[in-house]
TORMI-628036 format. One record per residue: x, y, z of N, C-alpha, C in turn; chain; residue in three letters. Coordinates in steps of 0.001 Angstrom, whole numbers, plus 500000, padded with zeros to 6 digits. Atoms other than C-alpha are relative to their C-alpha. Example, Ala and Ser with C-alpha at 12.3 -4.5 7.8 and 13.67 -1.06 7.14 Angstrom:
REM TORMI-628036
+--------+--------+--------+--------+--------+--------+--------+--------+--------+-----+------+
!    n.X !    n.Y !    n.Z !   ca.X !   ca.Y !   ca.Z !    c.X !    c.Y !    c.Z ! mol ! type !
+--------+--------+--------+--------+--------+--------+--------+--------+--------+-----+------+
! 500890 ! 498810 ! 500000 ! 512300 ! 495500 ! 507800 ! 500900 ! 501200 ! 500000 !   A !  ALA !
! 499180 ! 498810 ! 499940 ! 513670 ! 498940 ! 507140 ! 499230 ! 501090 ! 500730 !   A !  SER !
+--------+--------+--------+--------+--------+--------+--------+--------+--------+-----+------+
***
This chain:
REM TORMI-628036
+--------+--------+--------+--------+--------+--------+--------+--------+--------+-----+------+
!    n.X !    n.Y !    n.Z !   ca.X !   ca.Y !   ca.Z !    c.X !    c.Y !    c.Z ! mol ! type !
+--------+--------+--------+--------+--------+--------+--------+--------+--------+-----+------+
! 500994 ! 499600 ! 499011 ! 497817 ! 508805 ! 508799 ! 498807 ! 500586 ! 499241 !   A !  UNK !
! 501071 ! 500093 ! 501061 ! 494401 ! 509305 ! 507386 ! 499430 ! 501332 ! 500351 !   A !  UNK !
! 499986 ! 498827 ! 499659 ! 494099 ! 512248 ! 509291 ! 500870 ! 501529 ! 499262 !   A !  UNK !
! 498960 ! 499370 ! 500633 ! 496702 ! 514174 ! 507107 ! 499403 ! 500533 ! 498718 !   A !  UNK !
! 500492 ! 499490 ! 500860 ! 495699 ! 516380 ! 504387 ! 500444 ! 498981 ! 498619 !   A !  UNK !
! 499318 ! 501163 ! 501048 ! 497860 ! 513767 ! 501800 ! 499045 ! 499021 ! 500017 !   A !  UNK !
! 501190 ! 501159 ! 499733 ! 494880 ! 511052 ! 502737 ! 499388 ! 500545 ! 498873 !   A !  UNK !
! 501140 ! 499234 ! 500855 ! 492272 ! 513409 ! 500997 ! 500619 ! 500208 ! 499060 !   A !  UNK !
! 499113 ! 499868 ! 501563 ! 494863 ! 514453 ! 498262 ! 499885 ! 499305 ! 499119 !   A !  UNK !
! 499878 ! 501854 ! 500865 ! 495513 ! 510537 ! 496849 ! 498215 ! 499902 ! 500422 !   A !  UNK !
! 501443 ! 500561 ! 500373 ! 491467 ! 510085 ! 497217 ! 499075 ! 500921 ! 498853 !   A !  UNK !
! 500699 ! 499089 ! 500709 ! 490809 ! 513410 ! 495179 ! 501020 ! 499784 ! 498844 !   A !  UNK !
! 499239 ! 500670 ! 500678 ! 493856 ! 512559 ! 492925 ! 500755 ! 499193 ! 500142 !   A !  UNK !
! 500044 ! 501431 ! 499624 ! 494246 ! 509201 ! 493056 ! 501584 ! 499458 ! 498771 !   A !  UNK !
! 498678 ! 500163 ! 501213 ! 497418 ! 509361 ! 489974 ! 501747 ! 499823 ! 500660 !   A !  UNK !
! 498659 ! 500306 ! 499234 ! 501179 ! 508402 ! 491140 ! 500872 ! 500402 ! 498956 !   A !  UNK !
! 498873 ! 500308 ! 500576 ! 504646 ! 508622 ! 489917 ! 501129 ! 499834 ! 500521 !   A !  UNK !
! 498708 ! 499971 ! 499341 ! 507494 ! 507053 ! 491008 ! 501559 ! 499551 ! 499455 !   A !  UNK !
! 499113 ! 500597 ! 501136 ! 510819 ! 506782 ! 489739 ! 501396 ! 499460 ! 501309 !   A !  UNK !
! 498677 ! 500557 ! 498866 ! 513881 ! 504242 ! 491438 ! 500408 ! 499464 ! 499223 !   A !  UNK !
! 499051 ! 500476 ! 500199 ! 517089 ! 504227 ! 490659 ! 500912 ! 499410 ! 500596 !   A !  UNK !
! 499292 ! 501288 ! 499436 ! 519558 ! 501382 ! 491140 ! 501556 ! 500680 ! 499541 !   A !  UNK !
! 498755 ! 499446 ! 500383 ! 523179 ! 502987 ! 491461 ! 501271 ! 498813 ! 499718 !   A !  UNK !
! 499123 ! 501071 ! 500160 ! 524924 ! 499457 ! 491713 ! 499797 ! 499160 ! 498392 !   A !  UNK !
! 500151 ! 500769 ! 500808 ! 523255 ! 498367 ! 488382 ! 500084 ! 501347 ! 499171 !   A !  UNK !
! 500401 ! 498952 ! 500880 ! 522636 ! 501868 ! 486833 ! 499240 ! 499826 ! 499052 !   A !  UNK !
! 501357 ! 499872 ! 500727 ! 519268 ! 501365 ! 486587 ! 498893 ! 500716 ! 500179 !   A !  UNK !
! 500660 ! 499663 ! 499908 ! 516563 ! 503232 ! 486306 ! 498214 ! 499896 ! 499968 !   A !  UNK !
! 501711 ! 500359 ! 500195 ! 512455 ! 502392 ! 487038 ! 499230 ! 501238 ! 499797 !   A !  UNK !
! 501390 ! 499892 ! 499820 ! 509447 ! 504812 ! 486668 ! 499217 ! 499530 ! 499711 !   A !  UNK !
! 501288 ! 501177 ! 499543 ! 506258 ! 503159 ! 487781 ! 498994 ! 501547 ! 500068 !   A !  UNK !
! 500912 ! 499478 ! 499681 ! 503114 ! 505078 ! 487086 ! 498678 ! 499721 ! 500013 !   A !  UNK !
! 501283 ! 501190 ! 499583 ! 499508 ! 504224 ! 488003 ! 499152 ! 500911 ! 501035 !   A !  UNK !
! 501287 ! 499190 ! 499028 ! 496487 ! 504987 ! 490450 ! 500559 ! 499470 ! 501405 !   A !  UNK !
! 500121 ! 500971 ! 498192 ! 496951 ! 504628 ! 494402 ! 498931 ! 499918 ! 500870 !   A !  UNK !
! 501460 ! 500340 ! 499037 ! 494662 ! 503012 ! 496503 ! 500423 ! 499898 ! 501401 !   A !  UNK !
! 499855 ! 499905 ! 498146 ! 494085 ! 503420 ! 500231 ! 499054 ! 498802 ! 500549 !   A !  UNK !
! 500799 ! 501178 ! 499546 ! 493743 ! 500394 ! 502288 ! 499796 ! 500851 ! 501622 !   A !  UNK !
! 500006 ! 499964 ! 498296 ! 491945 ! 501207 ! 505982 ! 499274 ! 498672 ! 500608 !   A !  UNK !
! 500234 ! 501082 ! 499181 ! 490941 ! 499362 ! 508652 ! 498267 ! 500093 ! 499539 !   A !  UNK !
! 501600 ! 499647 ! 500641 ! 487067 ! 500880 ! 507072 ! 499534 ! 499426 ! 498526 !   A !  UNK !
! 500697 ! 500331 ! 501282 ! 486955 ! 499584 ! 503737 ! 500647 ! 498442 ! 499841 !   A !  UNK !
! 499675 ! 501088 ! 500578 ! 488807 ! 495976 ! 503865 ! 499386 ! 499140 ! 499308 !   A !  UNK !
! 500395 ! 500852 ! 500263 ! 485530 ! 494258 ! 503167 ! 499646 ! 500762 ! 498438 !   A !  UNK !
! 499895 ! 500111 ! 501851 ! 485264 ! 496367 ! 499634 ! 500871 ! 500963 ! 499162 !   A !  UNK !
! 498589 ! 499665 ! 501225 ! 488273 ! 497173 ! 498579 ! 500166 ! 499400 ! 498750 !   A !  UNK !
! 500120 ! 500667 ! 501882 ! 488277 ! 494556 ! 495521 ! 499222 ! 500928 ! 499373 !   A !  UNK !
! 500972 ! 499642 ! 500497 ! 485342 ! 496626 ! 494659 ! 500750 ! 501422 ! 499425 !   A !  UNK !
! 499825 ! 499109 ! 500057 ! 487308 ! 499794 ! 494942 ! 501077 ! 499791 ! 498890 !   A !  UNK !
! 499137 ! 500050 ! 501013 ! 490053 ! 498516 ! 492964 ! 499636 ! 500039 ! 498193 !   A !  UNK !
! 500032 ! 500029 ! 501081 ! 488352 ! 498158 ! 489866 ! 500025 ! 498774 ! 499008 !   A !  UNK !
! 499826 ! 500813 ! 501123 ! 489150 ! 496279 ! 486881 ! 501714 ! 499177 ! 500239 !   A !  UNK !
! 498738 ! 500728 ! 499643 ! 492603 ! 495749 ! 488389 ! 500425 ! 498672 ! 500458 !   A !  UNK !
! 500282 ! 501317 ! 499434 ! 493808 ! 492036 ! 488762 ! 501167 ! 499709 ! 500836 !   A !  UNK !
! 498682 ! 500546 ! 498779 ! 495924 ! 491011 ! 492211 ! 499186 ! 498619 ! 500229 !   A !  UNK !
! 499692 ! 501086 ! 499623 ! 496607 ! 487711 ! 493023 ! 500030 ! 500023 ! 501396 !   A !  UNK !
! 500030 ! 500004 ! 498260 ! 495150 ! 486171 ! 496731 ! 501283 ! 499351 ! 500451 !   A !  UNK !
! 499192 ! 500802 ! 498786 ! 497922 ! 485279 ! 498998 ! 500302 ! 498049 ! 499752 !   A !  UNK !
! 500813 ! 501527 ! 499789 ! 496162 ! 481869 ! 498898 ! 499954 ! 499202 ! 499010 !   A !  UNK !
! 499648 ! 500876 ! 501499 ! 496397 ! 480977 ! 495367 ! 500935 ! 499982 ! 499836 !   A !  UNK !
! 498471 ! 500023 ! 500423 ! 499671 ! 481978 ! 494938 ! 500760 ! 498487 ! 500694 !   A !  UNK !
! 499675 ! 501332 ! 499182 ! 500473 ! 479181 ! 497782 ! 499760 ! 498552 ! 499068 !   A !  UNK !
! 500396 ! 500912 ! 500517 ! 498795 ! 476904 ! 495791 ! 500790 ! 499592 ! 498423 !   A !  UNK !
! 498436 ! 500092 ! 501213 ! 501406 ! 477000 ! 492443 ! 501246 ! 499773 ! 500726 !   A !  UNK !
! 498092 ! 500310 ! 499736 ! 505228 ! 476087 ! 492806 ! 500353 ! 501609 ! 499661 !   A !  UNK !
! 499286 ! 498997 ! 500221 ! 507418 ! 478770 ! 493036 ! 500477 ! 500148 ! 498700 !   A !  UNK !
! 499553 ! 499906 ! 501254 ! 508924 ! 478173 ! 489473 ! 498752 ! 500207 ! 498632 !   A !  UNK !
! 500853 ! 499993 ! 500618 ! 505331 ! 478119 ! 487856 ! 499880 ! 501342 ! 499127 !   A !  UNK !
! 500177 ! 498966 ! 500565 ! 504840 ! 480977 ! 485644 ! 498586 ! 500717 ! 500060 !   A !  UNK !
! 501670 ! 499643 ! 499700 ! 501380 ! 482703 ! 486754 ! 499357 ! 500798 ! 498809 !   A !  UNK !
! 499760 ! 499029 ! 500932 ! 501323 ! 484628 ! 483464 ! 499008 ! 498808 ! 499039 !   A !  UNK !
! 500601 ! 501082 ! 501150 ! 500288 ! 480790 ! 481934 ! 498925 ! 499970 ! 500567 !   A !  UNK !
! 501497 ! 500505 ! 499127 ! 496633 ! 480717 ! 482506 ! 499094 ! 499002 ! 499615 !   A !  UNK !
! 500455 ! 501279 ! 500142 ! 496107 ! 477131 ! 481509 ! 500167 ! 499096 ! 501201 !   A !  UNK !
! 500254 ! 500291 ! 498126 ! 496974 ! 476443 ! 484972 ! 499331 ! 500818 ! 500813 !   A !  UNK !
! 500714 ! 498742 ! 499159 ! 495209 ! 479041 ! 486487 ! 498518 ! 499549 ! 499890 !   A !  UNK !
! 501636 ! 500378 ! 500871 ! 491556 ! 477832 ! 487462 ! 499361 ! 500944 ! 500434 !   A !  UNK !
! 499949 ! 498997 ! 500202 ! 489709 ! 480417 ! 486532 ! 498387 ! 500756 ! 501082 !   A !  UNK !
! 501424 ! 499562 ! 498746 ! 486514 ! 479786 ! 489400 ! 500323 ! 500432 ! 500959 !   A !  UNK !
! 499459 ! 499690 ! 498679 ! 488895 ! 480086 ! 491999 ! 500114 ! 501643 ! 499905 !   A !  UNK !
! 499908 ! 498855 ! 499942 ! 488906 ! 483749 ! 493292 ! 501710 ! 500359 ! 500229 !   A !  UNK !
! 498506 ! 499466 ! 499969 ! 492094 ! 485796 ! 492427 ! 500895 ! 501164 ! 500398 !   A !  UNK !
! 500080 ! 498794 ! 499099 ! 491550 ! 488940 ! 494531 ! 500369 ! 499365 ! 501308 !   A !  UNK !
! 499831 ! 499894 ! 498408 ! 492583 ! 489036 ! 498132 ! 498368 ! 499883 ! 500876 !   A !  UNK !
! 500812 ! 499761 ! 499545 ! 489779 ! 488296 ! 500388 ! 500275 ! 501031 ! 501007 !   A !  UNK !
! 499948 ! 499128 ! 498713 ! 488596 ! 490807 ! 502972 ! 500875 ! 499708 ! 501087 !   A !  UNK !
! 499316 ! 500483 ! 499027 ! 489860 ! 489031 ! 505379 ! 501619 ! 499949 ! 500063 !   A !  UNK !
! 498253 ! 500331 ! 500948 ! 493638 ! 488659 ! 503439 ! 499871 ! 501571 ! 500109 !   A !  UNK !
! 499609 ! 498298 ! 500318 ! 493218 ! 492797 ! 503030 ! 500270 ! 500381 ! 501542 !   A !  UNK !
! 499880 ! 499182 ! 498858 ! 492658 ! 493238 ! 507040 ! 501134 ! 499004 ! 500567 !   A !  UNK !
! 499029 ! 500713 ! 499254 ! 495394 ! 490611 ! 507905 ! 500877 ! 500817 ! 499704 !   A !  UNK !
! 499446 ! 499073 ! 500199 ! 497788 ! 492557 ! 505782 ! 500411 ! 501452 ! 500380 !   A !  UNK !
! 499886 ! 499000 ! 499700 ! 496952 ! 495828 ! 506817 ! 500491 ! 499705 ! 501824 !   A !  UNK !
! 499664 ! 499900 ! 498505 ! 497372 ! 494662 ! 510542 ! 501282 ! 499295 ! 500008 !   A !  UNK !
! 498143 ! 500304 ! 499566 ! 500690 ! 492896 ! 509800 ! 500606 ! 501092 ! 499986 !   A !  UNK !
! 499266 ! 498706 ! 500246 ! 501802 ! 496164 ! 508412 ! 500272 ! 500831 ! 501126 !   A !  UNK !
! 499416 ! 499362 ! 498330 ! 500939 ! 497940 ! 511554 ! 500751 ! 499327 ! 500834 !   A !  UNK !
! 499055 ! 500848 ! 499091 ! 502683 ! 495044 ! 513672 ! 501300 ! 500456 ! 499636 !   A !  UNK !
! 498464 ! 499660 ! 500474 ! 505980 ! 495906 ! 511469 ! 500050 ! 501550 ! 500385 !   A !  UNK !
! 500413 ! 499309 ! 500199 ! 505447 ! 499450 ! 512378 ! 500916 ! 500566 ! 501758 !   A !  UNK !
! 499053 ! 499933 ! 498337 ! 508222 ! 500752 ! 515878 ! 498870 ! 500215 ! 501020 !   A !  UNK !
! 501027 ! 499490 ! 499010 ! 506269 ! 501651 ! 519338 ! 500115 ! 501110 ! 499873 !   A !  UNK !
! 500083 ! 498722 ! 500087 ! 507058 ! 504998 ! 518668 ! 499185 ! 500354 ! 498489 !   A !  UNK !
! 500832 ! 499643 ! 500946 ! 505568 ! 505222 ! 515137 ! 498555 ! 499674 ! 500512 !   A !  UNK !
! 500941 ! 500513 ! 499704 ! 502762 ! 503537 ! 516278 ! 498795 ! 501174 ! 501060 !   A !  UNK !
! 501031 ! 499159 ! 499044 ! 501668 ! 505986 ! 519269 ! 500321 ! 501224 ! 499655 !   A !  UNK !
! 500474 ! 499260 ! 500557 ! 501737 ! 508589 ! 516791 ! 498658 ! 500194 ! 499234 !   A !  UNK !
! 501091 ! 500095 ! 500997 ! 498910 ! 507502 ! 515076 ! 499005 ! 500377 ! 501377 !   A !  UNK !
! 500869 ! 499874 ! 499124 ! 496796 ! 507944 ! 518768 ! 500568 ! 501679 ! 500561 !   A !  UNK !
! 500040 ! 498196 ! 499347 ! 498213 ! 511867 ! 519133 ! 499042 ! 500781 ! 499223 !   A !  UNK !
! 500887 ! 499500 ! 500904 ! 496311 ! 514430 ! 518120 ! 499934 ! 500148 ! 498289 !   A !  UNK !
! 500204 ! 499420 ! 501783 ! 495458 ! 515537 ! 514555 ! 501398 ! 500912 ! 499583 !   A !  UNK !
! 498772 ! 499125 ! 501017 ! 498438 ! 516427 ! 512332 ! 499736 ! 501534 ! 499945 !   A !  UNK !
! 500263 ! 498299 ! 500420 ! 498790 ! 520229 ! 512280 ! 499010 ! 500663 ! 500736 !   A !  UNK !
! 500959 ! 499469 ! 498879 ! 496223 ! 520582 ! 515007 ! 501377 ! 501254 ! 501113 !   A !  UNK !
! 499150 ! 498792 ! 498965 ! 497359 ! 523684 ! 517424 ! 499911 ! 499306 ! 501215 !   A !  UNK !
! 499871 ! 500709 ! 498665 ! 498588 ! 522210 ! 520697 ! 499652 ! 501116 ! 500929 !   A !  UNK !
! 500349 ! 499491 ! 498580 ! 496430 ! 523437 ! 523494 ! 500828 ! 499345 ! 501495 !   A !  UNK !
! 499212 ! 500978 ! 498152 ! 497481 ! 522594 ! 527358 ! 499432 ! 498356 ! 499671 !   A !  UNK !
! 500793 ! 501631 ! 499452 ! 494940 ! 519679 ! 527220 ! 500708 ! 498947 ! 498642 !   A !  UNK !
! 499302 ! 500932 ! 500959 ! 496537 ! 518335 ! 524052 ! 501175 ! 499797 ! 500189 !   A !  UNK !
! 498568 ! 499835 ! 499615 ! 499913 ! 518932 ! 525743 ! 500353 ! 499145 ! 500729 !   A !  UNK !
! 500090 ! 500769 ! 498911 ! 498826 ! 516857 ! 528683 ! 500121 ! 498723 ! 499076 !   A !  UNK !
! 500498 ! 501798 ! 501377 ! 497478 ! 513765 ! 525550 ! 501772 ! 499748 ! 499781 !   A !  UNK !
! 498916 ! 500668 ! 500681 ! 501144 ! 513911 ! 524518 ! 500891 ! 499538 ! 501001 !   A !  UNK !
! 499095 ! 499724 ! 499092 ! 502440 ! 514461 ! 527603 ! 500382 ! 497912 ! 500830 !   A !  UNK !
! 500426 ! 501629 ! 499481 ! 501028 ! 510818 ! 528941 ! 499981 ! 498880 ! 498950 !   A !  UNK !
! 499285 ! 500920 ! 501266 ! 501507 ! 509278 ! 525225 ! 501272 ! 499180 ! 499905 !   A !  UNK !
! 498949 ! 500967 ! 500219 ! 504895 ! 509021 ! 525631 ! 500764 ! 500335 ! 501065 !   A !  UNK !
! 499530 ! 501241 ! 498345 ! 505224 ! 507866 ! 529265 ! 499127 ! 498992 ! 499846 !   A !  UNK !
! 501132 ! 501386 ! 499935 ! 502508 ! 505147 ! 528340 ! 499331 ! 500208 ! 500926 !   A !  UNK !
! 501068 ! 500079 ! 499283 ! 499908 ! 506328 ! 530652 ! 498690 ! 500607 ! 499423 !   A !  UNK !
! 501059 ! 498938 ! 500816 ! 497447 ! 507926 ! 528390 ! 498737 ! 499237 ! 499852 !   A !  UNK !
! 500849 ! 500399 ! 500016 ! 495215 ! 504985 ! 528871 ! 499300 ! 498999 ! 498802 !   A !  UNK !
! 500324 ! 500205 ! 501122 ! 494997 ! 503816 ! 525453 ! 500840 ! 498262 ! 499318 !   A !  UNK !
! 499224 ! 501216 ! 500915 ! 496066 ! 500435 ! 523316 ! 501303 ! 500549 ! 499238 !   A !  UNK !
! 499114 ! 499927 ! 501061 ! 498848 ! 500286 ! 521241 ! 498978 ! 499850 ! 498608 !   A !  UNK !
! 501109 ! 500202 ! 500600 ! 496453 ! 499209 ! 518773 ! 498548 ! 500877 ! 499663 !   A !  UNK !
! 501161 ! 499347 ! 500260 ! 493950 ! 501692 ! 519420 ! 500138 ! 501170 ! 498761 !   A !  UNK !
! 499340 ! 498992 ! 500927 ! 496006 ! 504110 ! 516667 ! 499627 ! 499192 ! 498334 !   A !  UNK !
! 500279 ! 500199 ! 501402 ! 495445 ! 501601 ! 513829 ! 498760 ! 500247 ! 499046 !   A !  UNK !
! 501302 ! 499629 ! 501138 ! 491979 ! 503223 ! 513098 ! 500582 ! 501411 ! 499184 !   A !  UNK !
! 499477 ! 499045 ! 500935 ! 493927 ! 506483 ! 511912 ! 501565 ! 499258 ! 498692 !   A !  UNK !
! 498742 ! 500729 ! 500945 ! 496603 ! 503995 ! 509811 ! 499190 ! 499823 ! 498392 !   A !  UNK !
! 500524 ! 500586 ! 501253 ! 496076 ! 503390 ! 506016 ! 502047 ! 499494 ! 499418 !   A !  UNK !
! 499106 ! 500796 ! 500988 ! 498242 ! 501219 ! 503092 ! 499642 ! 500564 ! 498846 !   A !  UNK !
! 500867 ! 499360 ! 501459 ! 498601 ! 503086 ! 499982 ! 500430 ! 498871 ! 498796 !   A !  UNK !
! 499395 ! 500921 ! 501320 ! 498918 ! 500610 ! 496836 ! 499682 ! 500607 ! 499237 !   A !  UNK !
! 499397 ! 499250 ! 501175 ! 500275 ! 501571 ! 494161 ! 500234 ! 498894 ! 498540 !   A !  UNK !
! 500393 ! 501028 ! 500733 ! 498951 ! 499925 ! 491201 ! 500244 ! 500641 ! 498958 !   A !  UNK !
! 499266 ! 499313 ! 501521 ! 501268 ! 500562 ! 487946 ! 499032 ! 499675 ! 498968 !   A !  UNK !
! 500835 ! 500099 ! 500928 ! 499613 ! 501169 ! 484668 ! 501172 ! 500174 ! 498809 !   A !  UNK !
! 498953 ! 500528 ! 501133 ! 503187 ! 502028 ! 482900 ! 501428 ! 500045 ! 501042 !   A !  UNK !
! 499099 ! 500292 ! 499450 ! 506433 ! 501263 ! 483605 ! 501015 ! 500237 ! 498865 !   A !  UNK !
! 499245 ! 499170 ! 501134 ! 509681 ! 503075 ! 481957 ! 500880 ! 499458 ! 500517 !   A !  UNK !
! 498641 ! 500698 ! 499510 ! 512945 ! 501292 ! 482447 ! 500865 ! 500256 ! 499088 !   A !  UNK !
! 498991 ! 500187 ! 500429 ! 516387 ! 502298 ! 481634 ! 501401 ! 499450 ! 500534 !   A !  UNK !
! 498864 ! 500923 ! 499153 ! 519582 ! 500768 ! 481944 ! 501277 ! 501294 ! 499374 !   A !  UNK !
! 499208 ! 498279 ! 500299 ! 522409 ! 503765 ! 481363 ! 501388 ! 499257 ! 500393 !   A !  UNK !
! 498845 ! 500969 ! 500224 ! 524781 ! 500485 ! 481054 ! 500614 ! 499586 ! 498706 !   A !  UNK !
! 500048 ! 500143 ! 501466 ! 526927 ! 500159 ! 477933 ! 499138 ! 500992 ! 498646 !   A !  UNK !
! 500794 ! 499322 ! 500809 ! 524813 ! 500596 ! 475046 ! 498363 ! 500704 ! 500504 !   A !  UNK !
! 501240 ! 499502 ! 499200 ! 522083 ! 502363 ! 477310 ! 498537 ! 499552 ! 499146 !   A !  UNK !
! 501146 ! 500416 ! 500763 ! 518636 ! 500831 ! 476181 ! 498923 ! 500361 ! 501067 !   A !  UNK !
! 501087 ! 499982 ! 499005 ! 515171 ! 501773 ! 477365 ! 498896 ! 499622 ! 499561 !   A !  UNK !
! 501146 ! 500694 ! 500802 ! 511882 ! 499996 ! 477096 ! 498485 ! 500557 ! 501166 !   A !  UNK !
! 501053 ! 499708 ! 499515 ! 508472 ! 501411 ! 478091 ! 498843 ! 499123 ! 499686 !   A !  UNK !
! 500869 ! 500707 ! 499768 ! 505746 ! 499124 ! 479367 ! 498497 ! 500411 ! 500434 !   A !  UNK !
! 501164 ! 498974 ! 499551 ! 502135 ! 500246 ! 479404 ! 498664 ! 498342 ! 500231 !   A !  UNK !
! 501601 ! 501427 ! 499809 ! 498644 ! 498126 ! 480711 ! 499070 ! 500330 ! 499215 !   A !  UNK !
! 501362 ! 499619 ! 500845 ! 496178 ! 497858 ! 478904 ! 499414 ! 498525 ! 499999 !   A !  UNK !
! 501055 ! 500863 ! 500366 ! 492707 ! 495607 ! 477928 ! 499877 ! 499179 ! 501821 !   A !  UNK !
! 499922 ! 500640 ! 498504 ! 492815 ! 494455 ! 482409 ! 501576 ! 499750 ! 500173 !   A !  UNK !
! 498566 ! 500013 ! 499147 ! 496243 ! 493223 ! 482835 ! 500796 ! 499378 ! 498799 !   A !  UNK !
! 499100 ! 500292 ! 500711 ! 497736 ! 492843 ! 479388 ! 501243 ! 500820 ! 499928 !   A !  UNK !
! 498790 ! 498422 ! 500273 ! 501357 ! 495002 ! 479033 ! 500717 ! 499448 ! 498545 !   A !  UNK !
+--------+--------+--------+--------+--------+--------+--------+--------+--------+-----+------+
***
């Protein structure tokens, strides 16, 4: 919710860390990196916001075989655009909300997180969730964002056997 003091947090420090472990393999990931906020306000320059960072559109990917290795960039032509268009950023973000319950959803149209509930804001919730409040389902996805989480290193152990661990870092655009 973009309304949430955590919005402003990740835009004033924009740095991540996340670490997932796999108890059936006894494995271990941290993934660290910058996160970016997708809204329904910036889809048309988000590439812009991203940087130097390189994602692959939707649309090209379609266009390789599944077994292709995208890594070889002697197949890769290199006029074709390899960012997400705007349009690919606001489809996304609105599938996301589609996946998203009716009850999560008509949270995003209550008041402000941490706001003090007056009567009249009592009444907003009151008619929220009986569905008479007048409002879309939809009308909540202007307070929605997508945070991506765009690794820069990546620490992997395996705490199998002879336990081995190998740390992966980016560098020069998207060499590791």
């Amino acid at each position: 919710d973009i309304r949430m003091d955590k919005f402003e947090h990740l835009k004033s420090n924009p740095k991540f860390e996340a670490c997932f472990w796999f108890p059936a393999t006894n494995e271990q990931f941290r993934v660290s990196g910058e996160a970016k906020l997708l809204t329904m306000n910036n889809t048309t320059t988000f590439n812009h916001e991203l940087g130097n960072y390189p994602l692959i559109s939707p649309n090209v990917i379609k266009q390789y075989s599944s077994s292709l290795d995208l890594s070889n960039t002697e197949h890769h032509n290199p006029s074709a655009p390899s960012n997400p268009s705007p349009q690919e950023w606001e489809s996304e973000l609105k599938g996301k909300w589609e996946d998203l319950s009716r009850n999560l959803k008509s949270s995003f149209r209550k008041p402000e997180p941490g706001s003090i509930i007056t009567p009249e804001k009592q009444k907003l919730l009151d008619s929220i969730s009986r569905g008479v409040d007048g409002s879309h389902e939809f009308d909540g996805a202007k307070n929605f964002a997508l945070v991506l989480l765009l690794a820069d290193k990546v620490d992997y152990v395996n705490l199998n056997g002879h336990q081995s661990r190998y740390v992966y870092s980016r560098y020069d655009d998207d060499q590791w």
